[in-house]
C-alpha positions in Angstrom: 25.9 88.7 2.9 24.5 88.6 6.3 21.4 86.7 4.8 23.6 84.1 3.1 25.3 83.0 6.3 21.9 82.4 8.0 20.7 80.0 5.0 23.9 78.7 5.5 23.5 78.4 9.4 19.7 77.2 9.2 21.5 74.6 6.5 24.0 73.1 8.3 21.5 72.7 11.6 19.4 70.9 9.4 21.8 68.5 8.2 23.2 68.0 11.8 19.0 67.0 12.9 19.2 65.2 10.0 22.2 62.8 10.3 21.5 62.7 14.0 17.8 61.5 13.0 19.8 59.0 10.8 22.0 57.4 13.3 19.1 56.9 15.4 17.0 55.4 13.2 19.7 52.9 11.7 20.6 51.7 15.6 17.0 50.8 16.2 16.9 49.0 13.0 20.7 47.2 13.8 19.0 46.9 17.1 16.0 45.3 16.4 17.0 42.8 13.7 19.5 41.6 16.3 17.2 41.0 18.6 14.8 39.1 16.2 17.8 37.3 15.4 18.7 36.3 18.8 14.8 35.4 19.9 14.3 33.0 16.5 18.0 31.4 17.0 16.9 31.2 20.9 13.2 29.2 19.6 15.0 27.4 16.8 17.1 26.0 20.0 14.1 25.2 21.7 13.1 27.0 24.9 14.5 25.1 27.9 15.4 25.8 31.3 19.0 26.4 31.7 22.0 28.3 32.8 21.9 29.4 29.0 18.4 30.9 29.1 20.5 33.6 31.5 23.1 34.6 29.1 20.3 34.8 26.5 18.0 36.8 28.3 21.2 39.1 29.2 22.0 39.5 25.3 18.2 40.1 24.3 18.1 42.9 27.3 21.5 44.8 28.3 23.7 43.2 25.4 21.9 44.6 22.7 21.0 48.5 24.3 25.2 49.2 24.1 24.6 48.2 20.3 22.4 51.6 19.7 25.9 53.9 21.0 27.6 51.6 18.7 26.2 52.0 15.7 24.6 55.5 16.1 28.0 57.2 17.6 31.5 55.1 17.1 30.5 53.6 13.5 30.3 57.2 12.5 32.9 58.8 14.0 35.2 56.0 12.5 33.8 57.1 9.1 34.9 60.6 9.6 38.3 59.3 10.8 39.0 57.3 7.5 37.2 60.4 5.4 38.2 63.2 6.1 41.9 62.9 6.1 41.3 61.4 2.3 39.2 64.6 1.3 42.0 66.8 2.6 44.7 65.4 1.0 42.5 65.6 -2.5 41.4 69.2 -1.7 45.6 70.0 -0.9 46.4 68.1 -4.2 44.8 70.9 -5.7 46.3 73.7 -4.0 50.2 72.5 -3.5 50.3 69.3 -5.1 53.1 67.5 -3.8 52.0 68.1 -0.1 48.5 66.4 -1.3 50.4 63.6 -2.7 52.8 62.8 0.3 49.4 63.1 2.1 47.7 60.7 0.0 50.6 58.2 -0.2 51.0 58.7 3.7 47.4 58.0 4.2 47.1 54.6 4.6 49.6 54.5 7.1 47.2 56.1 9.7 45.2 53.0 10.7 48.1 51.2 11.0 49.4 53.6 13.9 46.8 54.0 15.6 46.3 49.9 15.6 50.3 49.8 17.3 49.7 52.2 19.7 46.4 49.9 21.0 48.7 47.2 20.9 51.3 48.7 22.6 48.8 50.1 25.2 
């Protein structure tokens, strides 16, 4: 028994290295295909001297390092907000059925108050 739980352990740490290597690796790619984006939209322009060239160089530099938290941490924490409440009102249907199903019905409601608290916030 005490075996199992340590394959179990040693699983689940290597599916959290895992996903984290994931997120990672999907922000630098997010991150660098916006910045190619930017630089050939920026030379298709044509490079000039301007109060532009500022706000440019801005997006290409600081802009684009707060994309990296965004995609490797908020995208996927508002993947597990929208999942997990699904799979446990499909694991309840199974269990007391009618509770799953007020769940499920429910379910779509959640976005919707959350987005009227921001709003009233």
């Amino acid at each position: 028994m005490m075996a199992l739980l340590g394959i179990m352990i040693i699983i689940r740490m290597a599916c959290s290295h895992g996903e984290q290597w994931l997120r990672d690796h999907i922000a630098s790619v997010v991150h660098e295909d916006l910045r190619n984006r930017v630089l050939r939209h920026m030379l298709a322009q044509g490079v000039r001297q301007s109060e532009e060239t500022a706000s440019v160089t801005h997006i290409l530099t600081d802009g684009l390092d707060h994309i990296d938290a965004y995609v490797s941490q908020y995208i996927p924490q508002a993947l597990y907000a929208v999942f997990v409440p699904l799979m446990l009102s499909i694991a309840i249907i199974d269990s007391v059925s009618w509770i799953g199903w007020i769940l499920l019905l429910t379910y779509p409601l959640i976005p919707m108050i959350l987005i009227g608290k921001k709003q009233i916030s």
